[in-house]
NUTIBA-195640 format. One record per residue: z, x, y of N, C-alpha, C in turn. Coordinates in steps of 0.02 Angstrom, whole numbers, plus 50000, padded with zeros to 5 digits. Each point is the difference from the previous one (the first is absolute). Example, Ala and Ser with C-alpha at 12.3 -4.5 7.8 and 13.67 -1.06 7.14 Angstrom:
BEGIN
503905066049716500004995550059500005004550060499644998250053500035004250059500374996150055
//
This chain:
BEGIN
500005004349942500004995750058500005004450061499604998550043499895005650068500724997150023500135005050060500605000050048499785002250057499464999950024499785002650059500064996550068500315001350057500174996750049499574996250047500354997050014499444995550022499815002250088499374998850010499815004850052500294997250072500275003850028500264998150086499814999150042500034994250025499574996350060500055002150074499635005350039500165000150040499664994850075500575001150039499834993150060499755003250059499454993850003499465002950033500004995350065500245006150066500134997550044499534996550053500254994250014499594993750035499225004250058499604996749968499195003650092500295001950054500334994450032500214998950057500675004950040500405003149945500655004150005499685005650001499245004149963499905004350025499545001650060499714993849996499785002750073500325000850075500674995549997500365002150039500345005150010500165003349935499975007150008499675003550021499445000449977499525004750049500044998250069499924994150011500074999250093500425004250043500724999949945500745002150023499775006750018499775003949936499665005950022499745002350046499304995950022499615001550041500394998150078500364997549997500504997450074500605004450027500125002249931500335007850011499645004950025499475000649970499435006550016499834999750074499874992450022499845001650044500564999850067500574998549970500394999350055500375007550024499845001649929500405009849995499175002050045499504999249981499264999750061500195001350083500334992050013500204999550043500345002050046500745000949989500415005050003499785005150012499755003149966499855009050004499594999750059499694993750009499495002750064500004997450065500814995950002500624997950053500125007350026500475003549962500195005449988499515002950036499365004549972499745006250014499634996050092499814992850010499954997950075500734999550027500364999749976500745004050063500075005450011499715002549945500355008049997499305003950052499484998449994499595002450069499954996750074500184993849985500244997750054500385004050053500595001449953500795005650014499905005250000499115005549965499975004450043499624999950049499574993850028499875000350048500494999950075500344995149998500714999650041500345004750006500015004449967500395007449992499385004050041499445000549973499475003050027500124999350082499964993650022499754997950060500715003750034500654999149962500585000550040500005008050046499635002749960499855006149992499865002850049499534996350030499225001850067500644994550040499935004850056500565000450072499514994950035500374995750052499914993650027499875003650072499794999250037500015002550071499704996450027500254998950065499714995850073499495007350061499694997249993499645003450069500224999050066499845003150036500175001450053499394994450058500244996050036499594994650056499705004250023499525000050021499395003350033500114999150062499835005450055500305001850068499324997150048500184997150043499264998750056499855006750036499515002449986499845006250026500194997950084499874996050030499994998350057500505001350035500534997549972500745001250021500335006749966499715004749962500385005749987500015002250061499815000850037499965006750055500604997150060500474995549990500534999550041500615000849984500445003850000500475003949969500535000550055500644998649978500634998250053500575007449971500205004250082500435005149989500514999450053500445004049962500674998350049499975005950066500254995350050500095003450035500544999650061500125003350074500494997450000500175000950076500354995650032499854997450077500605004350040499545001750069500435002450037500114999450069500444999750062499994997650065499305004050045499764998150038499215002950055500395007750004500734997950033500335003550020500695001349995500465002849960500695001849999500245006350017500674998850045500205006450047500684999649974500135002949961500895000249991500345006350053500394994650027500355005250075500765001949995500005006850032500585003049976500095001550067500595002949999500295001350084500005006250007499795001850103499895006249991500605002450060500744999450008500485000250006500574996849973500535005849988500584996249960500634996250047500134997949949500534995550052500504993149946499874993050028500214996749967499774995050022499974995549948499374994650007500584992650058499864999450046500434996650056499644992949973499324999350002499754990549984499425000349971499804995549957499164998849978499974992550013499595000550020499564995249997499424994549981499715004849945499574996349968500075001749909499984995949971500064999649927499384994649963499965004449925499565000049946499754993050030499314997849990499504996050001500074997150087500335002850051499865000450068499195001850041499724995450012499405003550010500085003550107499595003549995500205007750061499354999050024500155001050077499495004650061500105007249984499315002750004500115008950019500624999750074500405004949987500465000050036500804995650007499834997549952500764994450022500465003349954500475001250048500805001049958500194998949919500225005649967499974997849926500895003449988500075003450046500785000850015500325005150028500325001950025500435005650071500455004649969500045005550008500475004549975500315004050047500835000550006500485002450020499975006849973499825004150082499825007349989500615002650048500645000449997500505003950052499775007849996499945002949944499695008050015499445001250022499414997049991499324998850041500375000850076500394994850025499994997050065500275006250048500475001549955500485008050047499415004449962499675001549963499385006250020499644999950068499904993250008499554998350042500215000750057500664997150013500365003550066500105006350017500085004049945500105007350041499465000949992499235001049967499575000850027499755000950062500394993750036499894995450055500185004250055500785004549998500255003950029499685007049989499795000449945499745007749995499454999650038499444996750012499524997850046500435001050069500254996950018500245000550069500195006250027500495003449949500075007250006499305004850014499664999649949499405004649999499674996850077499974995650031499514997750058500465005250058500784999049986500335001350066499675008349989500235004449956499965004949977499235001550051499454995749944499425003150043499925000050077500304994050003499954999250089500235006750044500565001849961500275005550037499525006049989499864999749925499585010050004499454997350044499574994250010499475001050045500164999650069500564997450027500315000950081500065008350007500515002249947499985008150006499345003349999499455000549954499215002349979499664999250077500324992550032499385000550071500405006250043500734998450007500385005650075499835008449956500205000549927499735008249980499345000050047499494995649982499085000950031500195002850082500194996050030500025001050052500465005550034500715003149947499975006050030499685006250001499524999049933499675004249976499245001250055500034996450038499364999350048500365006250079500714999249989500445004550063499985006249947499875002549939500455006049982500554999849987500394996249987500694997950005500195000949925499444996349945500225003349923499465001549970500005002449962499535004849961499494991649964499585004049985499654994449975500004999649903500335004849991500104997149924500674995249995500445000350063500684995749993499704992750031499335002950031499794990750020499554998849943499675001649947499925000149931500384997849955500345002350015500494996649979500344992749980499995000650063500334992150036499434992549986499415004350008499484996549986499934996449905500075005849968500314997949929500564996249979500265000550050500594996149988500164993050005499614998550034499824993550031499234997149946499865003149989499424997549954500334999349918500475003050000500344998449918500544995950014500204999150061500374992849983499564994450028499555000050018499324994850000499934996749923499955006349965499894997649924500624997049968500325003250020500824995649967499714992750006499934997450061500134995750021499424995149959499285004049994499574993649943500325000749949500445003249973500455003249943500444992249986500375002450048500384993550003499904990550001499315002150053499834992450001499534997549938499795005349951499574998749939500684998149968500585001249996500495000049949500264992750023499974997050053500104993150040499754995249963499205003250017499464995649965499984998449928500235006349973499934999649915500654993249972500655001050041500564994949975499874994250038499654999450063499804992850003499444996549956499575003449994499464997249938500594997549926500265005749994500534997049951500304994649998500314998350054500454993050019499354996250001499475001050010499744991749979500114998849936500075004749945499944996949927500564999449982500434998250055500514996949984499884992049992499534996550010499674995249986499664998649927499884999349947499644998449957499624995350004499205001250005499644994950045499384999149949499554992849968499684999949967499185004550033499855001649956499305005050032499464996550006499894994949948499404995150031500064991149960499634997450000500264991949994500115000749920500344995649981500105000149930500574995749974500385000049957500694997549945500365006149995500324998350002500855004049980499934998249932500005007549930500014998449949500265002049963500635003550026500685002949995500465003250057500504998949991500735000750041500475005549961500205004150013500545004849969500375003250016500214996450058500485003250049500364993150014500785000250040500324995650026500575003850042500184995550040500505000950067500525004749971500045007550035500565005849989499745002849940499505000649974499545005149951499905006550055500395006849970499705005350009499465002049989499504999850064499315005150005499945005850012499695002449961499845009149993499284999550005499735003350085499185000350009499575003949968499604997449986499385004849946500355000749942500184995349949500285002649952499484996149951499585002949970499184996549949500434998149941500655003749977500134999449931500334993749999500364996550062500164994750012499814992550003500224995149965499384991850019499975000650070499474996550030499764998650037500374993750035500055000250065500404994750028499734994150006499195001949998499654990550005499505001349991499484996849959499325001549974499714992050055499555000850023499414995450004499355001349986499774994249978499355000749979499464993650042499595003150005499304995750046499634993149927499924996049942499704998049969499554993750015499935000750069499274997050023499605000849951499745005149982499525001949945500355005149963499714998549932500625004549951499375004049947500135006949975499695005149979500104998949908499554998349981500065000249914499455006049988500545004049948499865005649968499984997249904499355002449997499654998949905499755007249984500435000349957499655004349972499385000649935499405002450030499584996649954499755005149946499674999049945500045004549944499205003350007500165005749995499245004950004499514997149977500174996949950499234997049983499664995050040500424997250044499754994750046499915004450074500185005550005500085003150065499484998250045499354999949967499405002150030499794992150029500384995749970499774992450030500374999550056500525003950039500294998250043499665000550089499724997349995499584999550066500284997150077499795002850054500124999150050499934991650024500594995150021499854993050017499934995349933500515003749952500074996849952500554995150000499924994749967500734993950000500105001049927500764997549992500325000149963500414992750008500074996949937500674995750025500735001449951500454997050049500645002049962500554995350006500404999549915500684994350020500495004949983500754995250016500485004050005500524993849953500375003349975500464997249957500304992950021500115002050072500534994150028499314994550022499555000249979499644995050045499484996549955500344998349934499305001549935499514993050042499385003349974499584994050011499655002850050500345002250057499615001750076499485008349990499655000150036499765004849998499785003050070499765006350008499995002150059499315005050018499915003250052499315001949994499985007050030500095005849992499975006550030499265003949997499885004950029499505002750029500135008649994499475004549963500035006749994500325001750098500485004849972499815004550077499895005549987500155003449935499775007649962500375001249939499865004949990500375003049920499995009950019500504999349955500255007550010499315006249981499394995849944499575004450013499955007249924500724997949996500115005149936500344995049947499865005249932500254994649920500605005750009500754994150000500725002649994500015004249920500175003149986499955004849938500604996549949500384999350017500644997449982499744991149985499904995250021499814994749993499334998749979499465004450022499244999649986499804994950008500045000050087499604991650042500155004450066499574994750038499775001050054500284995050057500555001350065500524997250026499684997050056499614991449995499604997250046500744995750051499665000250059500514997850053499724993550049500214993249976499674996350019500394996550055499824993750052500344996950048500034993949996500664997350023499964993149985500124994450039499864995650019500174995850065500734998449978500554998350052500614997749963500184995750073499724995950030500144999850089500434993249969500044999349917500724992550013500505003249956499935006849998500975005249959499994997949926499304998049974500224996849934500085004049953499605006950013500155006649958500455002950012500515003849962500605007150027499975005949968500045003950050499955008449967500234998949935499965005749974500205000649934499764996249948499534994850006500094994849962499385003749963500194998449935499545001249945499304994749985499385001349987499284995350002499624999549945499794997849985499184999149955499515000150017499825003950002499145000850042499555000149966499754995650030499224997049953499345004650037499885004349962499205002950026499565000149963499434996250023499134998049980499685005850011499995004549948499575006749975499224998250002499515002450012499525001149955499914999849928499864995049955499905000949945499585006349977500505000849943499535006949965499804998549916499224999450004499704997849943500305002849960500315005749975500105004949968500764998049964500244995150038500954999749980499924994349975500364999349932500214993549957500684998150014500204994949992500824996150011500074997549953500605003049949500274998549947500604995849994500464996249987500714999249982500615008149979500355000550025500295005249966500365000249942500164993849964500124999549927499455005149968499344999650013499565000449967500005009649983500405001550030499925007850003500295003049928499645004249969500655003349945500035008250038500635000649969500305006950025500085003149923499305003949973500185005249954500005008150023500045001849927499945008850040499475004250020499504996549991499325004050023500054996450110500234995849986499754996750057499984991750037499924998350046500104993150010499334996349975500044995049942499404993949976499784994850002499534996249996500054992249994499794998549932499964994549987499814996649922499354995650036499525001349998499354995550001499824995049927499884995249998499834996149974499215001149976499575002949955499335001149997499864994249974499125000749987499704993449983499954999549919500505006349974500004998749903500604996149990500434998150049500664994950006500395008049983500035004750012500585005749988500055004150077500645002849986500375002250067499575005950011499835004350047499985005950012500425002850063500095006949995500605001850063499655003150033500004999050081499465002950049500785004850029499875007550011500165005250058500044996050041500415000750042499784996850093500435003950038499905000650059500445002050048500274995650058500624999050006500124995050038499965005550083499754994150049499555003650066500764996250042500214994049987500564998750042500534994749970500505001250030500534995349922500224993550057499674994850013500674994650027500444994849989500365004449948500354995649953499694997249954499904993150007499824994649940499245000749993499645004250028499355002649996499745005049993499505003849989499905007549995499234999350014499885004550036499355000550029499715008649952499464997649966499935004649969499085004750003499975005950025499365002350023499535001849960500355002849934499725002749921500164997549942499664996949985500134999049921499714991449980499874997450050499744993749993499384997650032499874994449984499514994350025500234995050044499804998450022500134992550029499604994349952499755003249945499884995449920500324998349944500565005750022500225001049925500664993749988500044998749956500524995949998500785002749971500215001950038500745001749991500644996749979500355001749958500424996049958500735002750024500154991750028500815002450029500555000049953500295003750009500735001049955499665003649934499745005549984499845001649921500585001749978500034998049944500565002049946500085008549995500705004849987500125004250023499595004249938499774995749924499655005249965499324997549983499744998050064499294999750001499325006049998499765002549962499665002550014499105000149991499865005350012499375000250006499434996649938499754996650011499714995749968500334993549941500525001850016500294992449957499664993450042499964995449941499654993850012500714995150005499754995650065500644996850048499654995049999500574993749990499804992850016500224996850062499374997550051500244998750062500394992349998500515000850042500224993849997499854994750036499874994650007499604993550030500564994950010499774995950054500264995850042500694996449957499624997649945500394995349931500725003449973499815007349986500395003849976500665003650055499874999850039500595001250070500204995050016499864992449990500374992849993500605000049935499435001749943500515000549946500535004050017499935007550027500535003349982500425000150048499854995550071500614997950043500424994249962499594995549967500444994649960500515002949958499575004649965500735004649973500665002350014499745000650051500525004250035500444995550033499594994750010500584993950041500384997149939499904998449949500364999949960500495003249965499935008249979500325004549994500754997350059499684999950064500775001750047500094993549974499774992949995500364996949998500624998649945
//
């Protein structure tokens, strides 16, 4: 009898269960597809963003109206037509004044009197020494005529009427001796007066009632300054490179701190003619109407002077400057979108500008503020209107 087993049925899984398998498959495949190529478009995405972060952002520099470069404002600085600081030319003690700081003066009027008691007794015995020397001469020439005339009898020798004759002629001289020494301490006693010298303001006082005066003493203040500022003297000093524009019947205008807004109008009257070695400019001396006091010595200006344009000079921003070790540069913007660094020489510095004679165009497009490791031919992305909105928004947010 066989015993052989009976054969095992295996189960045979449903159409439909495997083809969903395969789907499962293929939905994997392609989703692992997918994925990978999520992935490798972020991941160049992210080195582009990295790329770009890379290449430096820079703003250019606004373009200058050639028109208006050539007017350029320097300091300069105001002074009275005329100032006389007066010192006394006898000592004594100050007895009264009369006129004080912002007093306006006639040539001649009283500015104050000084108590001279040793002046006054010089002056008296002078007075007497004069009188002496007259009596004196009177007498040798009464004696000089009777010697003459005995000398005409034989009566004295004629070298003793020679005499007599000399004698009378040297106290002659005493006597201009004396009356020059009259003259010299009365001229004196007038300056016992302190008297203004011509029309003007009192624009200092430095003396008061019972102040010891010592005459001619320079190392000493001065007892009263006036000054004439009818018309007042502004001194600019202007820079060699402009020297040669400074022409005869040139205007200038100028403001002054205390008066913002106003402006004023002066007129060349000359320049010193030479470049100061020490400053390296040229010391122009201009005039200014002042007939309503609105200017005051001393007062510091801005002076605006309309040069001649010079085709030759570009006007930069002074951000725009780099300071390496070969020399002073700019960053030009070329037409491959990359930086290049131009040499230049700056021709005059005024502050927030730089006027520059070598190294540029009036084409080139210059890039303000370059980054401190910019160099020569790196490729720079300029920044645009959109992008300096964004990055003020930033920033207003940041503080906030």
């Amino acid at each position: 009898m066989s015993h052989n087993p009976a054969p095992v049925q295996v189960a045979q899984k449903p159409p439909h269960l495997k083809a969903v398998g395969i789907g499962g498959a293929v939905i994997a495949a392609l989703a692992v597809v997918l994925g990978l190529g999520i992935r490798f478009h972020e991941h160049h995405e992210l080195v582009q963003w990295t790329d770009a972060q890379l290449i430096p952002s820079v703003r250019l520099a606004p373009s200058v109206d050639p028109a208006k470069d050539h007017a350029i404002t320097l300091p300069g600085h105001l002074d009275a037509w005329y100032s006389a600081p007066i010192h006394a030319r006898v000592s004594g003690y100050v007895k009264a004044w009369y006129k004080d700081i912002g007093d306006k003066v006639k040539a001649g009027d009283v500015l104050a009197i000084i108590d001279t008691p040793e002046l006054d007794q010089q002056l008296e015995q002078a007075k007497a020494v004069l009188a002496k020397a007259q009596a004196d001469a009177n007498l040798a020439n009464i004696t000089s005529k009777r010697w003459q005339h005995l000398l005409t009898s034989d009566s004295v020798s004629k070298q003793e009427a020679d005499e007599k004759s000399g004698e009378a002629a040297a106290a002659q001289a005493s006597v201009l001796a004396a009356k020059a020494d009259v003259d010299r301490l009365d001229a004196l006693e007038t300056f016992k007066k302190i008297v203004a010298p011509f029309d003007g303001v009192v624009t200092a006082r430095r003396t008061d009632v019972g102040d010891l005066i010592t005459a001619n003493n320079e190392s000493g203040p001065e007892l009263f300054t006036v000054a004439d500022t009818n018309r007042m003297r502004l001194y600019v000093p202007v820079p060699e490179v402009n020297a040669d524009s400074i022409k005869p019947g040139m205007k200038v205008t100028l403001s002054v701190p205390e008066l913002p807004g106003r402006t004023f109008d002066a007129t060349l009257l000359g320049s010193s003619d030479a470049i100061n070695q020490n400053s390296g400019s040229l010391l122009a001396q201009f005039v200014a109407d002042n007939s309503k006091s609105e200017l005051k010595p001393g007062d510091y200006a801005d002076v605006q002077l309309v040069l001649p344009l010079d085709q030759h000079m570009v006007s930069v921003p002074a951000s725009a400057l780099i300071f390496r070790a070969h020399g002073p540069q700019v960053a030009v913007l070329g037409p491959d979108g990359r930086a290049h660094l131009h040499d230049v020489h700056v021709a005059i510095d005024l502050g927030a500008t730089l006027q520059i004679n070598q190294g540029l165009s009036s084409a080139d497009r210059v890039i303000e503020n370059p980054p401190d490791s910019l160099m020569d031919g790196d490729k720079v992305r300029v920044e645009t209107d959109t992008d300096q909105n964004l990055a003020a928004q930033d920033t207003e947010r940041s503080s906030d």
